[in-house]
Structure formats: C-alpha cells, structure tokens
C-alpha positions in Angstrom: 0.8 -8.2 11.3 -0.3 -11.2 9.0 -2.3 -8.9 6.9 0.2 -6.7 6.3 3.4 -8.7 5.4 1.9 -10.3 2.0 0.7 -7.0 0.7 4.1 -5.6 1.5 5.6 -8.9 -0.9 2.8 -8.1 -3.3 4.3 -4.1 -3.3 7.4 -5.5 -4.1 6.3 -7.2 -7.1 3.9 -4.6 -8.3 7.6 -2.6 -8.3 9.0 -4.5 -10.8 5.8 -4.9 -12.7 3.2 -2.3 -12.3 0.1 -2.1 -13.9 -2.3 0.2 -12.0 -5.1 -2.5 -10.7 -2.3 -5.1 -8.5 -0.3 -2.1 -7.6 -3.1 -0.1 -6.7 -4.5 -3.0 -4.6 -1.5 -3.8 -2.9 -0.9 -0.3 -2.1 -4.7 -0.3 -0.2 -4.1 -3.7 1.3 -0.7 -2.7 3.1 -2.7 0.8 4.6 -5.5 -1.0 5.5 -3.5 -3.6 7.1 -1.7 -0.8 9.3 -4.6 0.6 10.3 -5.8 -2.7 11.2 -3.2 -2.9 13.7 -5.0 -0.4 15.8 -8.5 -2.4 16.0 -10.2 1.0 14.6 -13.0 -1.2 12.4 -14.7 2.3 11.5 -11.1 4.2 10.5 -10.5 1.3 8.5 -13.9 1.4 6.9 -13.6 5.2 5.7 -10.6 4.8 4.9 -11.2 2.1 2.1 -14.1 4.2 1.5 -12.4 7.4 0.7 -9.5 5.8 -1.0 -12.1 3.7 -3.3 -13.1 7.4 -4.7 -9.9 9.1 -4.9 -8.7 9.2 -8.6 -4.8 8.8 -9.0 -4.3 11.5 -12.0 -0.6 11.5 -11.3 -0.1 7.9 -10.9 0.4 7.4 -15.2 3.3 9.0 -15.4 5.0 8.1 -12.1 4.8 4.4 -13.7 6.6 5.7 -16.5 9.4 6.9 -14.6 9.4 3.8 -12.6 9.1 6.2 -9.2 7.6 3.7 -7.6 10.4 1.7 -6.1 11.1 4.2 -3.5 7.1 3.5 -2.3 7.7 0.0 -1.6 10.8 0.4 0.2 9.3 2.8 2.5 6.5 0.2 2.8 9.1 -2.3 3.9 11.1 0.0 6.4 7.2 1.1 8.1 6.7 -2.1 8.6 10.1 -3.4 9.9 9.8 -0.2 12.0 6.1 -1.3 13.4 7.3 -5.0 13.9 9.8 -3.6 16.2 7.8 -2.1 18.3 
C-alpha cells in the first residue's frame, strides 16, 4: 500500500491545483499502485502502456468545471476500502 497512499496525497493536491501533467501523473500512479497490489507485473505493464497512449480530449473542460474533486475522493474511499480488507 506504500505506493499508493502518496499518489492518493498527490490527487488531493492536483484537486486543488490541476494542471494536466501532476494530475495526470498522479491519477496513473494511484491505478498502477492498485494494480500493484495484486503482484500482476504484466497487467501493470499494459496498463501504463495503454494509458501512455490514451488521449484525454474531455479532460480540458472538466478542469474548467473543477469536476475533478469528486475523482479524488473516490480515490481516497477505494483505497480506505482496500486497506480494510
């Protein structure tokens, strides 16, 4: 879970100031962190690979709107709810 908490702290930041490279990052760093979890080295792998070539043509004016904040709250509770157990 080590790799997944500080991504879930840098989320929270990128909430209250997102600009799409540390959001963006944070965003791949918390999924690859879950996946992580499950010791799947070649899910993780296509994974980052496929979500290095995916183009976020909606993102813009979702930052605009500042519809974000629900993202990284659903971050947190996934992670509260994986911590758990």
């Amino acid at each position: 879970m080590t790799g997944v908490s500080p991504a879930t702290s840098a989320l929270s930041v990128a909430e209250r100031e997102f600009t799409d490279n540390p959001g963006l990052a944070a965003d791949r760093d918390f999924h690859l962190g879950m996946l992580a979890l499950a010791s799947n080295t070649r899910l993780v792998g296509i994974v980052s690979s496929l979500r290095s070539q995916t183009r976020l043509l909606g993102l813009p004016p979702l930052v605009a709107q500042k519809a974000l904040g629900g993202s990284a709250r659903e971050h947190r509770t996934l992670l509260g709810l994986v911590a758990k157990g």
